[in-house]
VMD Tcl script that draws the C-alpha trace (Angstrom):
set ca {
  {121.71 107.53 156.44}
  {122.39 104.28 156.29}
  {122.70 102.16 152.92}
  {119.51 99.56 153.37}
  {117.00 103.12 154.03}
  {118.77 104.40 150.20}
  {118.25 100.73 148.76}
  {114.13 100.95 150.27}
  {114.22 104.65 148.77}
  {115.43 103.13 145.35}
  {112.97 100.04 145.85}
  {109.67 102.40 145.82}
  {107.26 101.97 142.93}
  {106.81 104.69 141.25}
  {103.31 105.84 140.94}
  {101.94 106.63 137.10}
  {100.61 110.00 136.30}
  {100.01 108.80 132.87}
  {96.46 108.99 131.85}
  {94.37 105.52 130.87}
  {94.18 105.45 126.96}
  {91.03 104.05 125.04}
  {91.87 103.87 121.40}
  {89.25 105.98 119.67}
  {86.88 103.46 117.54}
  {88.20 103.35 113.89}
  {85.71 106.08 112.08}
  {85.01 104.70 108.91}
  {82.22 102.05 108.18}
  {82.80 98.20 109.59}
  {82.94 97.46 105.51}
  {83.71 98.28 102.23}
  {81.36 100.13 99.58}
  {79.41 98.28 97.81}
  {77.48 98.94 94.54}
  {78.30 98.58 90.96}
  {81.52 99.98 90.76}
  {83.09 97.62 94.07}
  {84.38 94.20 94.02}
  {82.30 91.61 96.39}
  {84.42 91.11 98.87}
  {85.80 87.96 100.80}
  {83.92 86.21 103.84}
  {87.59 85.99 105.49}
  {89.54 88.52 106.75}
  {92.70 89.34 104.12}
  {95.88 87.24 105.31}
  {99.38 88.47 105.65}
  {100.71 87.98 102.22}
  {104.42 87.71 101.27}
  {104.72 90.12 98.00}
  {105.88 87.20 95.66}
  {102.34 85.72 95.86}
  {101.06 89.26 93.69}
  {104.18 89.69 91.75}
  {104.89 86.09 90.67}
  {107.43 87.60 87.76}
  {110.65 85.68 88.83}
  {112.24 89.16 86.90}
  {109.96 91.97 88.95}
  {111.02 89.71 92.08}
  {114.68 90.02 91.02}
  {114.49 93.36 90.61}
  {112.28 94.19 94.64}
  {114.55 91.85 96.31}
  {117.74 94.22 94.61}
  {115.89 97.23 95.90}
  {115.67 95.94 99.56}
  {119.15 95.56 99.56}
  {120.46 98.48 97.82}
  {117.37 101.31 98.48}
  {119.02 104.66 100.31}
  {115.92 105.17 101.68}
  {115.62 101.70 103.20}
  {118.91 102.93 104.72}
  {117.79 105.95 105.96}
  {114.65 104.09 107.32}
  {116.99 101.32 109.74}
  {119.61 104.53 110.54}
  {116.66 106.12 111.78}
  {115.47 103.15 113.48}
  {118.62 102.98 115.27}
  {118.23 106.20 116.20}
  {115.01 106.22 117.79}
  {116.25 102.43 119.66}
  {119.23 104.63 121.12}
  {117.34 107.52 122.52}
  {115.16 104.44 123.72}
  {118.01 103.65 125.92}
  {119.77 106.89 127.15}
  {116.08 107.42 128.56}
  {115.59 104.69 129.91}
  {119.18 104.47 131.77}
  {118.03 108.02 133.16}
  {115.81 105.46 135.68}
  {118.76 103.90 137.00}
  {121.41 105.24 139.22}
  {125.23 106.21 137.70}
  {127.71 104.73 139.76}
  {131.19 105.90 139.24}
  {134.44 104.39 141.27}
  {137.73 106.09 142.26}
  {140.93 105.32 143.44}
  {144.01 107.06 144.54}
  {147.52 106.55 146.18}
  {148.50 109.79 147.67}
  {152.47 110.59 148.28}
  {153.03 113.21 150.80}
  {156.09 114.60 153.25}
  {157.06 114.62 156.33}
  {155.61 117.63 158.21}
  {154.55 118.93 161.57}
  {150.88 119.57 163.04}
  {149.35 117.48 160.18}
  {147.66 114.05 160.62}
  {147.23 110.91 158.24}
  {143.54 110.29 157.48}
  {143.42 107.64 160.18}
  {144.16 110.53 162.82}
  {147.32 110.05 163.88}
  {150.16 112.71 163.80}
  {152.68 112.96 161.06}
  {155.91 112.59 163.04}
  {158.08 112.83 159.98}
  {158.96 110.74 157.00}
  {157.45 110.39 153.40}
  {153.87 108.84 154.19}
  {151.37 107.27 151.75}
  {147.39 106.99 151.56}
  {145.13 104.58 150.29}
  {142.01 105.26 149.16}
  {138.89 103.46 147.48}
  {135.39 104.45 146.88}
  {132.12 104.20 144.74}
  {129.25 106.47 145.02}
  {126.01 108.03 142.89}
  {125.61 111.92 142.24}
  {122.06 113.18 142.14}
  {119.96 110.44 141.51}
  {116.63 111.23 141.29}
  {114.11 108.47 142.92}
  {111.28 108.46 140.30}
  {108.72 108.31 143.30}
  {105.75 109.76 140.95}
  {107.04 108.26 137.71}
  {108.25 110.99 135.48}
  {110.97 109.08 133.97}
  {108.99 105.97 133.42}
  {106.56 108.18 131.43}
  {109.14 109.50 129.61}
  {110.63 106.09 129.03}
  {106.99 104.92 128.00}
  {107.17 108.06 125.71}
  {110.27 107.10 124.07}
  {109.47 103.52 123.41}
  {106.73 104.51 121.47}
  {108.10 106.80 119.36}
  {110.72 103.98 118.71}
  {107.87 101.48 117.99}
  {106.81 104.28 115.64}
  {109.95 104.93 113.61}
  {110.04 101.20 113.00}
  {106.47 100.99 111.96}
  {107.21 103.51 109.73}
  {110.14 102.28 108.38}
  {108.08 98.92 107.47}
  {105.77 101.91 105.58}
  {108.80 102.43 103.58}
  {109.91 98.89 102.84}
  {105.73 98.43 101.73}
  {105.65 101.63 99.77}
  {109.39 100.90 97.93}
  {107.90 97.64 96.97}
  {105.03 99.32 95.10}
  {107.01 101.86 93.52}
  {109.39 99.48 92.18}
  {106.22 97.51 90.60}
  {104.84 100.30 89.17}
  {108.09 101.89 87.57}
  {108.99 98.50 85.70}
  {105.13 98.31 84.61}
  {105.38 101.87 83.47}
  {108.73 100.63 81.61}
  {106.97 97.57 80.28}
  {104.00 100.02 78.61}
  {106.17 102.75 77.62}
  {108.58 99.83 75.81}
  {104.56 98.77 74.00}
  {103.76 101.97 72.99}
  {107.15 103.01 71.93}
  {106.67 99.39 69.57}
  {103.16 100.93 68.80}
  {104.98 104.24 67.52}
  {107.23 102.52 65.51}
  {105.12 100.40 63.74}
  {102.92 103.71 63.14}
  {106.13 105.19 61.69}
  {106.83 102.46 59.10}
  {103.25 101.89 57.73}
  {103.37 106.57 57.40}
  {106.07 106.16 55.48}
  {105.19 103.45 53.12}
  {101.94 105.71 52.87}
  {104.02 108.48 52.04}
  {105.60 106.65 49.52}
  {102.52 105.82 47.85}
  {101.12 109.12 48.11}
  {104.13 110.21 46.12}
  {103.50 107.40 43.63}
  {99.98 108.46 42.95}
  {101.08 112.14 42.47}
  {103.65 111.90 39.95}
  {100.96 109.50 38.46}
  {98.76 111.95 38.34}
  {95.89 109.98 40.17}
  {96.19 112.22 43.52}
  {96.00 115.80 44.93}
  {99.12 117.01 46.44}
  {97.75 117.55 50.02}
  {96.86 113.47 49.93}
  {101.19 113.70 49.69}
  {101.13 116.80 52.76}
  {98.38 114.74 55.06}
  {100.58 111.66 54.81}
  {104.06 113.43 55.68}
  {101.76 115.20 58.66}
  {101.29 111.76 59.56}
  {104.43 110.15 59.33}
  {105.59 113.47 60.97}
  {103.76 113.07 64.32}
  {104.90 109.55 64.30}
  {107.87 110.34 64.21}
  {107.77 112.66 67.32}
  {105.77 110.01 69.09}
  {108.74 107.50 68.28}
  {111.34 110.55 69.83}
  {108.81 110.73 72.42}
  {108.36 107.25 73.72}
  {112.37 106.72 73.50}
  {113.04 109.37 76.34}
  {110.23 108.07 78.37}
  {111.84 104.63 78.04}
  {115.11 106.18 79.25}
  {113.39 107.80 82.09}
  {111.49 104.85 83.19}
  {114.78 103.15 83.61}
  {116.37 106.13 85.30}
  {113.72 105.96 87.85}
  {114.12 102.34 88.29}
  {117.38 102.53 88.77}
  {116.94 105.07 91.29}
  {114.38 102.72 93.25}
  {116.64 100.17 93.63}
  {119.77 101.84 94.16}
  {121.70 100.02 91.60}
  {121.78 99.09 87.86}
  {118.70 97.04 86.60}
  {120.15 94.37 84.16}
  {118.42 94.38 80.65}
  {117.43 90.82 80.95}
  {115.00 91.77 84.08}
  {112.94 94.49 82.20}
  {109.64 93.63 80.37}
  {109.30 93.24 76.45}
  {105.62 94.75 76.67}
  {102.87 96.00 78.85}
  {101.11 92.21 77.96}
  {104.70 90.51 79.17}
  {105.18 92.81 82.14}
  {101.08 92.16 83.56}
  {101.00 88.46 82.79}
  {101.52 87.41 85.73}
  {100.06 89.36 88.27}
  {98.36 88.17 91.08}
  {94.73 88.99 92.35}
  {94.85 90.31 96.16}
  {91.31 89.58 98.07}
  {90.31 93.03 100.36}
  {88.70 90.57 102.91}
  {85.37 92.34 104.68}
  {86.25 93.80 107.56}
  {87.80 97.38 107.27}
  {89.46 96.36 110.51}
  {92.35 94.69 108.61}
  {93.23 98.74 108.01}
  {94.59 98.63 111.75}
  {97.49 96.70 110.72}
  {99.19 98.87 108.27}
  {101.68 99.89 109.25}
  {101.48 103.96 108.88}
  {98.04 103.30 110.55}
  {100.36 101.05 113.57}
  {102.79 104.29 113.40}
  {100.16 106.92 114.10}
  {98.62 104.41 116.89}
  {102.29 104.43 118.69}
  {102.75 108.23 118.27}
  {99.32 108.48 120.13}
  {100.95 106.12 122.84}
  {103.82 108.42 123.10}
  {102.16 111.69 123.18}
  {99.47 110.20 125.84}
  {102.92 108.79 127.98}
  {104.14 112.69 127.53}
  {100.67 113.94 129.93}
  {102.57 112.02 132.30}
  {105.41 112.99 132.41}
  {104.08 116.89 132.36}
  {102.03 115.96 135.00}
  {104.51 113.96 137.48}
  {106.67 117.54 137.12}
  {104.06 119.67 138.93}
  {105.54 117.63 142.22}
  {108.77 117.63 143.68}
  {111.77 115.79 143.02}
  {113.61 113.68 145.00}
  {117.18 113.17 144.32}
  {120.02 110.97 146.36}
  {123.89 111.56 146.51}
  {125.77 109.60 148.30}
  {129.66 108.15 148.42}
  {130.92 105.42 150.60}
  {134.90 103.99 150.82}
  {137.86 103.02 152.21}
  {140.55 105.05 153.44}
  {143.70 104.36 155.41}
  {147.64 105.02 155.28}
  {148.39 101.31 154.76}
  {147.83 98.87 152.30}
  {147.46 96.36 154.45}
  {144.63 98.82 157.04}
  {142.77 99.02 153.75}
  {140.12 96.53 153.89}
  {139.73 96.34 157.82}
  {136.12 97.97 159.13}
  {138.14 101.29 160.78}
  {139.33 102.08 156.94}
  {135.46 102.54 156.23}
  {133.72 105.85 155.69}
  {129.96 106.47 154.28}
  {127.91 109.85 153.96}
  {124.52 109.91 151.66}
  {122.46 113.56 151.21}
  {119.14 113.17 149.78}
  {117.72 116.07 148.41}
  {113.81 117.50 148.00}
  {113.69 120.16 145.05}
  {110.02 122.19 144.46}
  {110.04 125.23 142.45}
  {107.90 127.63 144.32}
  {106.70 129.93 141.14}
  {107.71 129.71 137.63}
  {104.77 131.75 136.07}
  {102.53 128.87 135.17}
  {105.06 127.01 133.29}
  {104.38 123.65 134.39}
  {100.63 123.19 134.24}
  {101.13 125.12 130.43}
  {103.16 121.94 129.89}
  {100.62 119.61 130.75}
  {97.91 121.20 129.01}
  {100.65 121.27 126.06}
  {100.97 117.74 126.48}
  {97.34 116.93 126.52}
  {96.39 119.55 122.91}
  {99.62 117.04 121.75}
  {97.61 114.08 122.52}
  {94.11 115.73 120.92}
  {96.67 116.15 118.16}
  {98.26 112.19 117.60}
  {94.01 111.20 118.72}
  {93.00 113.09 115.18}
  {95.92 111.97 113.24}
  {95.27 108.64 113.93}
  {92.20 108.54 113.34}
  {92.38 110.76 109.41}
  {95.04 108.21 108.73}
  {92.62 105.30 109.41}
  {89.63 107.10 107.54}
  {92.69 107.84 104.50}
  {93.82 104.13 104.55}
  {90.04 103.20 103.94}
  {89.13 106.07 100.94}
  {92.64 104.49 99.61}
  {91.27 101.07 99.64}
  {87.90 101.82 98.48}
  {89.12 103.85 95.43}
  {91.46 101.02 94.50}
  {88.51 98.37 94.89}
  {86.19 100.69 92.71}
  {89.00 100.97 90.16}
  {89.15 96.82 90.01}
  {85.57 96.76 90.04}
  {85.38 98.17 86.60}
  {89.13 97.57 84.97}
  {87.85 94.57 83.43}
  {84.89 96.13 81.33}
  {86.60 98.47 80.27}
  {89.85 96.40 79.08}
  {87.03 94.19 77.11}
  {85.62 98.12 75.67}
  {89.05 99.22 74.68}
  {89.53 95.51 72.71}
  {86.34 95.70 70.81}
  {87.13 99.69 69.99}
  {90.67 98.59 68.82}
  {89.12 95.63 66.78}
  {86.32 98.02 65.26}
  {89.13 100.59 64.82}
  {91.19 98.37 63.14}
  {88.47 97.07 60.67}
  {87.58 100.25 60.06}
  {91.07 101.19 58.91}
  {90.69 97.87 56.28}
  {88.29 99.03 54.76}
  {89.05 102.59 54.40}
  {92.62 101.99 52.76}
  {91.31 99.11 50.75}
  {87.96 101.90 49.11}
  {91.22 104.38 49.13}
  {93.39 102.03 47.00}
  {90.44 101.40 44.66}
  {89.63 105.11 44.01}
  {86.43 104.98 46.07}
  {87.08 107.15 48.85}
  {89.18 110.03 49.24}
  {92.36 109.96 51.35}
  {91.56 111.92 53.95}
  {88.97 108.98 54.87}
  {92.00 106.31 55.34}
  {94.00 109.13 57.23}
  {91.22 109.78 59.57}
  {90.47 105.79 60.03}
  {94.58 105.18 60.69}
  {94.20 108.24 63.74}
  {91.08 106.51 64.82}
  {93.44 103.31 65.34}
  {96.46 104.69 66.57}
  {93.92 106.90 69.83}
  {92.47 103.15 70.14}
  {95.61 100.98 70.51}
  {97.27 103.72 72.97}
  {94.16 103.91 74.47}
  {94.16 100.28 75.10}
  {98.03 100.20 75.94}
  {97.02 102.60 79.10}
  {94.20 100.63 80.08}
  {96.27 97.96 80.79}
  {98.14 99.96 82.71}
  {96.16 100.68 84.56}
  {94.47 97.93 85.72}
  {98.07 96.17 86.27}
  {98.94 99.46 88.43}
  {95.57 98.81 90.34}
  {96.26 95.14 91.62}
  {99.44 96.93 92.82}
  {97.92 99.48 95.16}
  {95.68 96.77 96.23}
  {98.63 95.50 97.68}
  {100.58 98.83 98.76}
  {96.55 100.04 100.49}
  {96.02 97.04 101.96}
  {99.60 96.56 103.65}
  {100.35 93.70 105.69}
  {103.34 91.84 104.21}
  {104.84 88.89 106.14}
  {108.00 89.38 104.35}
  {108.79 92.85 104.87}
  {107.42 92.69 108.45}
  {109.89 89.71 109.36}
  {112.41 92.08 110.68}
  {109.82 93.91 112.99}
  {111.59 94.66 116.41}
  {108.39 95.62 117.78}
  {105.02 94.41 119.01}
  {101.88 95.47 116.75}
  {99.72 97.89 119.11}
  {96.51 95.13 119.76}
  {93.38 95.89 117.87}
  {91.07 95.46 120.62}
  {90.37 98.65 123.33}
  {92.05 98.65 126.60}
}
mol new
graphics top color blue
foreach p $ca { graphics top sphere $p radius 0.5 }
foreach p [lrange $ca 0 end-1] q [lrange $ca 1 end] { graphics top cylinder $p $q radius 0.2 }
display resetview
């Protein structure tokens, strides 16, 4: 065979058994709820945001910006990217020939009835031979395009593991905003528990007064130490949760968090976060990036058909060597010191039981499979960003409740010491009032909380950071069909 039939052989194109993909329509409504408990939403579709525009803290941005340098998981995120770029590759060199080279200098003796390699007889003497040559073993010309599929295939899931790693980046930004909010209201309400603890024991201490006075019960004495008692425990409380909070920062970010970069209060901490529009269209969903990971699994799985398919047909494969050969350096490189031979090969299993349609019906449940994942994790993304925009639809009223109940609460306390001090009412009435107070100010702490925590999923839900997606090494699947 000679060498330009194995270069038109390798020229072919191979044929794709790889079926035509429509990406399903997203199945969740073209827009938001909307109703009492939902935002109105933006005309414009929500931008890519950089996460500094929410968290404008220059402390919480200290603190992300450590994380995304120092977060194990982050590492374990670009390892596995690395990974998946790697298998990329060995598949994709499986389309190419391997082309190996030898060389050799053979000694041998003088001898009768033997011949050099040029053919001529070995009259005596110490004799030498030169060889060269380059050649391919078993290359397989990918006529109906099982390797490309499976290159395809691989690609994807590459694409994948890096749109999931961006997932991880998105999600470690949250989590590192909500653990130093959760710090910042565990430091208020350990302040809250404190304060509780003081004004119980200057209670107690006037309890006792009145008792040796003669002017109060004993159990006014008991219910104030029951007081100061549970304030105490709350204090105890509050102080390991503090601890914790840190602990899990610290864990977040893989490294110490300084004390200067850690909120005062729950009011310090949520000053100055940012409102995040949802934008209109649930479409923007199609650019998360676990949404973008399930749409590149799809790809893979639908490449994978392809591949099962282009193995019901037989395989074509190509070994061949070519070189020079002669007993003197010099006779090396003239056209007699040339040899070639090339043996292409045609392999089809006859029977195998079935085993290679099973695989492409395999391949094709697979693809049902990555069809319905990626389609429940378009209709999660959406209940995740509707339950977040009902939650900011009705944060505010109830912040303003919780004031006006910790405002009554604390009036109501007033008065009930003050008709307490002055004999009027009993002290169980001023015990009940200070309870009344302390629910109401907790109450309020959480509140805030919460709606701090809510403008952060906002921003996890939504997805979409320019600044985390910077380092993106692949293309976004595009939103429209094919």
């Amino acid at each position: 065979m000679k060498p330009a039939v194995i270069l038109s052989a390798l020229a072919l194109s191979a044929c794709s058994m790889v079926p035509r993909l429509d990406r399903p329509a997203p199945p969740v409504p073209e827009s938001w709820p909307v109703g009492d408990a939902y935002l109105r939403s933006s005309e414009s579709s929500l931008a890519h945001v950089d996460f500094r525009d929410v968290f404008r803290d220059d402390r919480l941005q200290r603190v992300i910006e450590s994380a995304l340098t120092n977060n194990r998981d982050l590492r374990i995120a670009a390892a596995n990217i690395e990974t998946a770029r790697a298998q990329f590759g060995i598949q994709r060199a499986a389309e190419l020939p391997r082309i190996t080279a030898n060389t050799s200098v053979t000694e041998s003796d003088s001898g009768t009835g033997r011949t050099n390699n040029n053919g001529s007889p070995v009259v005596g003497g110490l004799r030498t031979n030169y060889s060269i040559s380059a050649g391919l073993s078993a290359f397989e010309i990918d006529l109906f395009g099982r390797l490309r599929a499976q290159s395809d295939a691989a690609k994807n899931r590459f694409f994948a593991t890096e749109a999931g790693a961006r997932a991880t980046r998105l999600s470690l930004v949250a989590s590192v905003a909500t653990a130093w909010l959760n710090y910042a209201a565990d430091q208020s309400l350990l302040t809250l528990a404190e304060q509780t603890a003081a004004n119980a024991a200057r209670r107690v201490q006037l309890a006792e007064a009145r008792l040796r006075g003669g002017i109060a019960p004993r159990s006014d004495l008991t219910q104030a130490q029951a007081i100061l008692a549970t304030a105490e425990a709350d204090v105890a409380n509050q102080q390991t949760l503090v601890a914790q909070d840190t602990n899990a920062l610290t864990l977040l970010v893989g490294a110490p968090v300084g004390a200067a970069l850690l909120p005062a209060s729950i009011d310090d901490g949520a000053a100055q976060l940012a409102e995040l529009p949802a934008g209109l269209q649930s479409t923007i969903l199609l650019r998360r990036p676990d949404v973008v990971q399930a749409e590149y699994s799809l790809r893979a799985a639908n490449a994978q058909i392809g591949a099962a398919r282009a193995a019901l047909f037989p395989t074509i494969s190509l070994t061949a060597i070519g070189g020079l050969a002669s007993n003197g350096l010099s006779r090396l490189f003239t056209g007699g010191a040339f040899n070639f031979t090339a043996t292409p090969n045609v392999g089809y299993t006859l029977f195998q039981g079935g085993a290679a349609k099973a695989a492409v019906r395999q391949s094709q449940a697979q693809r049902d499979a990555a069809i319905a994942t990626y389609e429940k994790a378009i209709q999660t993304a959406f209940r995740e960003v509707a339950d977040a925009l009902a939650r900011r639809g009705t944060i505010d009223d109830q912040v303003r409740a919780n004031d006006a109940l910790v405002t009554a609460s604390a009036e109501t306390y007033r008065l009930a010491d003050a008709r307490y001090r002055g004999g009027i009412d009993p002290f169980l009435s001023s015990l009940d009032a200070q309870r009344s107070l302390y629910t109401a100010q907790r109450t309020a702490i959480a509140t805030m909380l919460a709606k701090a925590a809510n403008l952060v999923t906002l921003y996890r839900v939504l997805g979409g950071d320019a600044q985390l997606e910077a380092g993106s090494k692949g293309p976004e699947p595009a939103l429209t069909r094919e």
